[in-house]
KOLLUMKE-693177 format. One record per residue: residue number from 0; chain; x, y, z of N, C-alpha, C in turn. Coordinates in steps of 0.02 Angstrom, whole numbers, plus 50000, padded with zeros to 5 digits. Example, Ala and Ser with C-alpha at 12.3 -4.5 7.8 and 13.67 -1.06 7.14 Angstrom:
<sites>
0 | A | 50660 | 49716 | 50390 | 50615 | 49775 | 50390 | 50660 | 49835 | 50390
1 | A | 50642 | 49888 | 50354 | 50684 | 49947 | 50357 | 50645 | 50002 | 50394
</sites>
This chain:
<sites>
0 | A | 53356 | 46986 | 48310 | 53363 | 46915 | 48321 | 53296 | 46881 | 48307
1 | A | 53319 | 46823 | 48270 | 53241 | 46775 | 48273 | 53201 | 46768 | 48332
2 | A | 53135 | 46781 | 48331 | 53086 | 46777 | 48382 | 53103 | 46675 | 48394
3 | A | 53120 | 46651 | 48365 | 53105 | 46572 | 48358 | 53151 | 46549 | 48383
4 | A | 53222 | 46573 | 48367 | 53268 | 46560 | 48401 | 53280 | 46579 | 48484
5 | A | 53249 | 46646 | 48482 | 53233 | 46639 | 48582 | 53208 | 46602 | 48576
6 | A | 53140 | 46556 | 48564 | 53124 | 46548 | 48595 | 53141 | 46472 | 48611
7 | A | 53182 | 46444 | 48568 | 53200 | 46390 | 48580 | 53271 | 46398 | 48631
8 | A | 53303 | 46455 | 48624 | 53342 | 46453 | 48701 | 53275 | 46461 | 48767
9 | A | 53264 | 46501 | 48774 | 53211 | 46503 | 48824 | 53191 | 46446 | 48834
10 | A | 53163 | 46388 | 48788 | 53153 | 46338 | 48816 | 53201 | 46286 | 48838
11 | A | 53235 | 46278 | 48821 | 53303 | 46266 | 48843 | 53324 | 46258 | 48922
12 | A | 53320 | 46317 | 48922 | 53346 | 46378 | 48991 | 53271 | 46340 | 49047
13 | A | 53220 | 46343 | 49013 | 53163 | 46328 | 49066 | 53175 | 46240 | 49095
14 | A | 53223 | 46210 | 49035 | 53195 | 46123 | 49060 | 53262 | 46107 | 49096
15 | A | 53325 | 46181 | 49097 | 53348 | 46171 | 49149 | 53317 | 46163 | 49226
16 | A | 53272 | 46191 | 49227 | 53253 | 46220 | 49295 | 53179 | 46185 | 49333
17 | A | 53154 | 46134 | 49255 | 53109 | 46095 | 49277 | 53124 | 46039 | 49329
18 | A | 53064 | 46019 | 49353 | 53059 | 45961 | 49413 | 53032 | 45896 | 49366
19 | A | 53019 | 45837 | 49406 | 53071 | 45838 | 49410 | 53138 | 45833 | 49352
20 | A | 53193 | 45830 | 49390 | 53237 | 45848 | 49333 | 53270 | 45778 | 49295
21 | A | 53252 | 45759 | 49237 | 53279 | 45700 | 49201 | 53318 | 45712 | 49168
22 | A | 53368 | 45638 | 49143 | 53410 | 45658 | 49081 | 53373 | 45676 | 49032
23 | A | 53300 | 45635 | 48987 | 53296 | 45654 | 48937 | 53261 | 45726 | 48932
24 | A | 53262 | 45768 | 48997 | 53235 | 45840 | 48983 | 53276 | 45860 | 48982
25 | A | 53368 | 45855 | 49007 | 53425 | 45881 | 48995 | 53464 | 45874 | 48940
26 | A | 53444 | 45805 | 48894 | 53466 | 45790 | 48848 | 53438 | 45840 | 48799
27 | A | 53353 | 45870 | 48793 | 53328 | 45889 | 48750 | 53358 | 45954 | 48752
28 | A | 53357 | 45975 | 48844 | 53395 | 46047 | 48830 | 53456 | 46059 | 48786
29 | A | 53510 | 46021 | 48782 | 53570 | 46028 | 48752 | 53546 | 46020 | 48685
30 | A | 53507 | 45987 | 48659 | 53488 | 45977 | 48593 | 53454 | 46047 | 48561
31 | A | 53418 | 46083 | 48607 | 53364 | 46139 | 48585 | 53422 | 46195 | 48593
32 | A | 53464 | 46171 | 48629 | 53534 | 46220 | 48642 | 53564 | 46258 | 48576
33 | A | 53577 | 46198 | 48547 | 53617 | 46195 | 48453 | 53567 | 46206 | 48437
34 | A | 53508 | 46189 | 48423 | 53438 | 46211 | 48375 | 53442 | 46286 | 48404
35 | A | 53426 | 46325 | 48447 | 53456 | 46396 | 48436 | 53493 | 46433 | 48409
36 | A | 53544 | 46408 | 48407 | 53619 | 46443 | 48378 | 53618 | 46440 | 48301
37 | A | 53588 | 46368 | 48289 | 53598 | 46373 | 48220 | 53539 | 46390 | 48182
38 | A | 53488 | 46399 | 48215 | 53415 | 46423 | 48167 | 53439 | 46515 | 48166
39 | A | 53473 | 46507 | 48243 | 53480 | 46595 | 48246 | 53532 | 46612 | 48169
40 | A | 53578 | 46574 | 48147 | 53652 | 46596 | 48106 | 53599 | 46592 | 48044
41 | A | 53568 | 46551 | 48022 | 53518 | 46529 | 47966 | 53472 | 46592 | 47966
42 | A | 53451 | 46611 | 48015 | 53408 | 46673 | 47975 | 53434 | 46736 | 47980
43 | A | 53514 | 46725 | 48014 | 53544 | 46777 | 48009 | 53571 | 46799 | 47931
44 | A | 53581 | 46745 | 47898 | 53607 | 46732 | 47831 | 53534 | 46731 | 47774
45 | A | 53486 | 46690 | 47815 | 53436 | 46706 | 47752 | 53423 | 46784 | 47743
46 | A | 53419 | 46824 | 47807 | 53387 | 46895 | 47812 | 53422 | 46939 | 47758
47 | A | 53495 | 46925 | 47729 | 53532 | 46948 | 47711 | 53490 | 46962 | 47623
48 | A | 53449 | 46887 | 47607 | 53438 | 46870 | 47548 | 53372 | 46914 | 47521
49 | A | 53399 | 46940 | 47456 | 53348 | 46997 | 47436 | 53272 | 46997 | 47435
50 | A | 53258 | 46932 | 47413 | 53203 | 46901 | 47382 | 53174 | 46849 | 47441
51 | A | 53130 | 46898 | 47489 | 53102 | 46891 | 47555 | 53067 | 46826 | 47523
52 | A | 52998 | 46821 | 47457 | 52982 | 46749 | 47461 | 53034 | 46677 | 47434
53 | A | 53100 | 46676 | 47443 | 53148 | 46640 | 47460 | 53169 | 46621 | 47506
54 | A | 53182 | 46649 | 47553 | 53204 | 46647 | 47611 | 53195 | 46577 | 47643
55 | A | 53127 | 46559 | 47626 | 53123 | 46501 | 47689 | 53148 | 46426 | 47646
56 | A | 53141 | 46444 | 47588 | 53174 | 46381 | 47547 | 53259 | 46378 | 47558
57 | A | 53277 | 46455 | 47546 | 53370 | 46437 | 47550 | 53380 | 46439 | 47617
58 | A | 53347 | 46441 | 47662 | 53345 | 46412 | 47754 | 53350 | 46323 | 47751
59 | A | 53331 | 46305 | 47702 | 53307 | 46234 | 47698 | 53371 | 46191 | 47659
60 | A | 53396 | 46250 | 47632 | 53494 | 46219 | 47620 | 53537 | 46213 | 47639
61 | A | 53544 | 46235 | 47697 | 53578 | 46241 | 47759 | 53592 | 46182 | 47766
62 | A | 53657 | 46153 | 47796 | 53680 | 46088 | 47799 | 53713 | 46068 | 47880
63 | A | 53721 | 46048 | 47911 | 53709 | 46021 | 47973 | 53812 | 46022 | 47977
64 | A | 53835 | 45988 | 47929 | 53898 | 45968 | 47933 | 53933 | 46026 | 47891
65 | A | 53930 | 46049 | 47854 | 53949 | 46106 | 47837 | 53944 | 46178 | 47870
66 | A | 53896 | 46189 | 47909 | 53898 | 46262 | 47942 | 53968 | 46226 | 48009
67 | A | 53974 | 46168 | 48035 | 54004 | 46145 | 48081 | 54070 | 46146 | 48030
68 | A | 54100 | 46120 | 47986 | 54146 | 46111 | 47962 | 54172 | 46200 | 47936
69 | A | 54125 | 46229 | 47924 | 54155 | 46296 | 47912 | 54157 | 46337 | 47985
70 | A | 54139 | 46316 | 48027 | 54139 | 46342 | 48081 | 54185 | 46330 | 48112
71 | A | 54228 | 46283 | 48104 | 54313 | 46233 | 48134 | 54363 | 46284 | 48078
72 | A | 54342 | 46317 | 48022 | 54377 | 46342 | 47994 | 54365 | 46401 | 48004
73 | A | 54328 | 46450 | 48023 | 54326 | 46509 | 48035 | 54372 | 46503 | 48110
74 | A | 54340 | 46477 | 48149 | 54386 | 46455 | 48237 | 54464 | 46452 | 48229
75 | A | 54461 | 46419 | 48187 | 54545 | 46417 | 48157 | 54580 | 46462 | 48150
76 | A | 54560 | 46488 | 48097 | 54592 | 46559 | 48074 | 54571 | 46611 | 48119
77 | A | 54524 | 46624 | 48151 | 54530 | 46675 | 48218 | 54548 | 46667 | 48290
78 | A | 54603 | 46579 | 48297 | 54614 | 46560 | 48359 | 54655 | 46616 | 48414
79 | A | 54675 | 46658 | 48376 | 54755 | 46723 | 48430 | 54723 | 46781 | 48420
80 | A | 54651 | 46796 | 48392 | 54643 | 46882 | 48388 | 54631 | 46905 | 48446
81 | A | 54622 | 46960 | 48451 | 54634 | 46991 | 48494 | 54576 | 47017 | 48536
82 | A | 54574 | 47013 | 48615 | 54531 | 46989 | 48643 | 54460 | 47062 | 48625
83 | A | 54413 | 47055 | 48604 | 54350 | 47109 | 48602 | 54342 | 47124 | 48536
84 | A | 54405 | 47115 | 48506 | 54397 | 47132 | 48414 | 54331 | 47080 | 48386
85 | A | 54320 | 47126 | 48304 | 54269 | 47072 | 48277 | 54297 | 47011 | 48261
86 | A | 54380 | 46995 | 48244 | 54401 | 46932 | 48225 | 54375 | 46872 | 48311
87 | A | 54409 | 46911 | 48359 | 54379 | 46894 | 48437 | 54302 | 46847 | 48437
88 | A | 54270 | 46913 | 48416 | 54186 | 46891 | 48433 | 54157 | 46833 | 48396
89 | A | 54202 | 46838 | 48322 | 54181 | 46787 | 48258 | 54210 | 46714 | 48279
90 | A | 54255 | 46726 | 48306 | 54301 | 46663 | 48322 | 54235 | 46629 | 48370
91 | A | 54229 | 46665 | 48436 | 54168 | 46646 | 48489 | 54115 | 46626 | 48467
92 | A | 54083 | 46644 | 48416 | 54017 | 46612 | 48367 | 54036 | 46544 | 48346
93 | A | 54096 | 46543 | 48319 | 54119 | 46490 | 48254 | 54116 | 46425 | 48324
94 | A | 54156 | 46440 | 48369 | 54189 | 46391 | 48413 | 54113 | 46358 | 48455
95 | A | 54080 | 46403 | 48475 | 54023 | 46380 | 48515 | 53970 | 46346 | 48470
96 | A | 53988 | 46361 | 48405 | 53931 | 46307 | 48355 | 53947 | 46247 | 48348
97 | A | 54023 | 46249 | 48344 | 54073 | 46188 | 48335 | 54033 | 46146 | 48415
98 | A | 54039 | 46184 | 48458 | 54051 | 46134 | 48539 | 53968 | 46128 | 48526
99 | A | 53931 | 46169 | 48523 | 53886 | 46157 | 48539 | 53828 | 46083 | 48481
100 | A | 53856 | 46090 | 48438 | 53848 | 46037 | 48395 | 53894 | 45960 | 48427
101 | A | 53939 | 45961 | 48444 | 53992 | 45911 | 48480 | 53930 | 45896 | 48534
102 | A | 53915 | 45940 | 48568 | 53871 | 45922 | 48637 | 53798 | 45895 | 48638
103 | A | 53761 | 45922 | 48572 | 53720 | 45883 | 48536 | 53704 | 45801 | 48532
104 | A | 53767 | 45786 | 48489 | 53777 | 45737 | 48471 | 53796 | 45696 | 48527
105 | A | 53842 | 45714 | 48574 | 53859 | 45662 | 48637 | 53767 | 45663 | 48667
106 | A | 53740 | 45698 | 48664 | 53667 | 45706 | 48727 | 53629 | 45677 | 48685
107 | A | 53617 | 45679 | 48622 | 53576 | 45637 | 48586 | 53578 | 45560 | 48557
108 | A | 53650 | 45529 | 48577 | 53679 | 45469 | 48535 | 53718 | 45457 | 48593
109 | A | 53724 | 45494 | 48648 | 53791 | 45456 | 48692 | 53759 | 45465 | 48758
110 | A | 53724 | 45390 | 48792 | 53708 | 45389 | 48826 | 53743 | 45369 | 48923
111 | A | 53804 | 45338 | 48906 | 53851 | 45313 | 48951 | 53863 | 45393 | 48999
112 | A | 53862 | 45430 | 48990 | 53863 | 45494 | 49044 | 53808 | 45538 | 49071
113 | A | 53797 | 45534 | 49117 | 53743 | 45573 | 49161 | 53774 | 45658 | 49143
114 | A | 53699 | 45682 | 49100 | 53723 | 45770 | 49119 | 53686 | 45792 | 49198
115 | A | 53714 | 45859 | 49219 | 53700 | 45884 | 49267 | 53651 | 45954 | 49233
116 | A | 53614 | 45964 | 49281 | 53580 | 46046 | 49273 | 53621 | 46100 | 49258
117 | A | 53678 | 46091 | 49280 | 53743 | 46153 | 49302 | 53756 | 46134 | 49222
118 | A | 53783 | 46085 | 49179 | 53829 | 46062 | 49127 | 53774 | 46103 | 49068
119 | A | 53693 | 46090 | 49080 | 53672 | 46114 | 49022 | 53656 | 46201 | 49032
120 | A | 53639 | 46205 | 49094 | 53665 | 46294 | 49108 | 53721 | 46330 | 49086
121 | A | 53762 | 46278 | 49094 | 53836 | 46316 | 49055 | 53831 | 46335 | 48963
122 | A | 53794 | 46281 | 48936 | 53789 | 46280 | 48875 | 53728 | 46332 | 48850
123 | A | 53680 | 46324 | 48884 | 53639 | 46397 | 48878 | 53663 | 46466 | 48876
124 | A | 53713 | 46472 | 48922 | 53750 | 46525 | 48941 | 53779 | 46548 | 48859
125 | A | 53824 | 46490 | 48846 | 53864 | 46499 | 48770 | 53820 | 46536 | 48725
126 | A | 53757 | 46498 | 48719 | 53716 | 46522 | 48671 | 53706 | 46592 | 48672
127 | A | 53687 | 46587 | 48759 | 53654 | 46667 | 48772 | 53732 | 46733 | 48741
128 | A | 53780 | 46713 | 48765 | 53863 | 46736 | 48735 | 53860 | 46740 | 48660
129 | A | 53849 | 46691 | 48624 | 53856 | 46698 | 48563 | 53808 | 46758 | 48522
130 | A | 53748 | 46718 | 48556 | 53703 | 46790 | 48529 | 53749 | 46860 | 48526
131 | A | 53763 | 46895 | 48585 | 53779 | 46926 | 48604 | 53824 | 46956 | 48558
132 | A | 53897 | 46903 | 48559 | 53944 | 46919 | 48498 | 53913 | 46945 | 48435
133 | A | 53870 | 46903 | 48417 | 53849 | 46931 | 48343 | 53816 | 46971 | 48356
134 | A | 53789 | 46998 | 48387 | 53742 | 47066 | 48405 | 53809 | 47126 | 48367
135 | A | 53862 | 47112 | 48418 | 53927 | 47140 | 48406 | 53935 | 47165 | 48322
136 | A | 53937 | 47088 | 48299 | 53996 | 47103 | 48214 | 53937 | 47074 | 48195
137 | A | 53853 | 47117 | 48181 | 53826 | 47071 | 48131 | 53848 | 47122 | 48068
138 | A | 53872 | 47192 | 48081 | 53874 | 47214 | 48013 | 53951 | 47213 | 47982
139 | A | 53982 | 47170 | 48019 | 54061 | 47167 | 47989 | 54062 | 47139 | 47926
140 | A | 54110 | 47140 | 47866 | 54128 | 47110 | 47818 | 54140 | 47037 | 47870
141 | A | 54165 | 47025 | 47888 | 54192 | 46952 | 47907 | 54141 | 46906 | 47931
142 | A | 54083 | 46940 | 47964 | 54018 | 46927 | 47996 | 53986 | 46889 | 47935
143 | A | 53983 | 46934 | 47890 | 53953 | 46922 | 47837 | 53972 | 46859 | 47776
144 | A | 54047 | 46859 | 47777 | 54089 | 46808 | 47762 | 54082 | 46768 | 47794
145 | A | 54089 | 46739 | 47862 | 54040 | 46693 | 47886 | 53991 | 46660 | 47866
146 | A | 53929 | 46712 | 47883 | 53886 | 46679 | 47843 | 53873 | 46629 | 47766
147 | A | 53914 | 46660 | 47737 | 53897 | 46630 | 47657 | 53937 | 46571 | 47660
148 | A | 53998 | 46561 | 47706 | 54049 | 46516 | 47717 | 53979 | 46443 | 47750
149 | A | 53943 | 46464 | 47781 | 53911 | 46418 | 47808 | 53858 | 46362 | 47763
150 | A | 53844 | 46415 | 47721 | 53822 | 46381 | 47652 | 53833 | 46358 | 47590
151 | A | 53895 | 46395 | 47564 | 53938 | 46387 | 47507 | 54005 | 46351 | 47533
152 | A | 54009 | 46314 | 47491 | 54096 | 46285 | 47487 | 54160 | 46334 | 47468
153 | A | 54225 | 46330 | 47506 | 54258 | 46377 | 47467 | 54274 | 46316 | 47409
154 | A | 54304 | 46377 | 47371 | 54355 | 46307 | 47306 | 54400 | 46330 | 47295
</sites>
């Protein structure tokens, strides 16, 4: 796993637990929440790429609405598998990028709701879960299909 991506959960996880406790340190948590998940999928996919001095440029193509839009489509097609399988674990990645991007956007642009400590703990949690999953199926064909799905268009 990316050293960078802990550490942006870790920080996360810490401004849960800071004093005192504000929205905009809860807002940032949910924000640094999705900046985990998705720096983690991004160098899960660059690592893949042969040509190590590349890497940090095709990191830099990565698209914000597209890893989310292929991620509503991977969720999709693995909504009924079966509970612990890799279709299972892939589905759990796809879905928590989806929410966790959704939760983003309400904490960063939608200010009419008070978060709680507990609401962005929960979302840390996901992250800390998702990791996990892909720990699972990082060497699956489908894992891997994933990935390229996040960057390439189908046609």
């Amino acid at each position: 796993m990316s050293s960078y991506s802990q550490e942006l959960l870790d920080s996360a996880v810490a401004a849960c637990h800071s004093q005192p406790q504000t929205q905009a340190t809860l807002r940032r948590a949910v924000s640094t929440s999705y900046y985990a998940l998705f720096h983690f999928l991004i160098d899960e996919a660059c690592t893949n790429w042969v040509r190590t001095e590349q890497r940090g440029r095709l990191a830099r193509t990565f698209e914000h609405k597209r890893m989310s839009n292929a991620s509503n489509r991977c969720a999709a097609k693995y909504t009924s598998s079966s509970a612990g399988s890799p279709e299972w674990h892939l589905n759990f990645v796809a879905s928590a990028f989806h929410q966790l991007q959704e939760k983003r956007h309400a904490a960063d642009y939608d200010r009419s709701g008070a978060l709680t400590s507990a609401d962005v703990v929960l979302l840390t949690q996901l992250v800390e879960d998702a990791f996990a999953s892909w720990r699972i199926i990082q060497h699956e064909q489908i894992a891997h299909d994933y990935l390229f799905s996040l960057l390439f268009r189908e046609r």
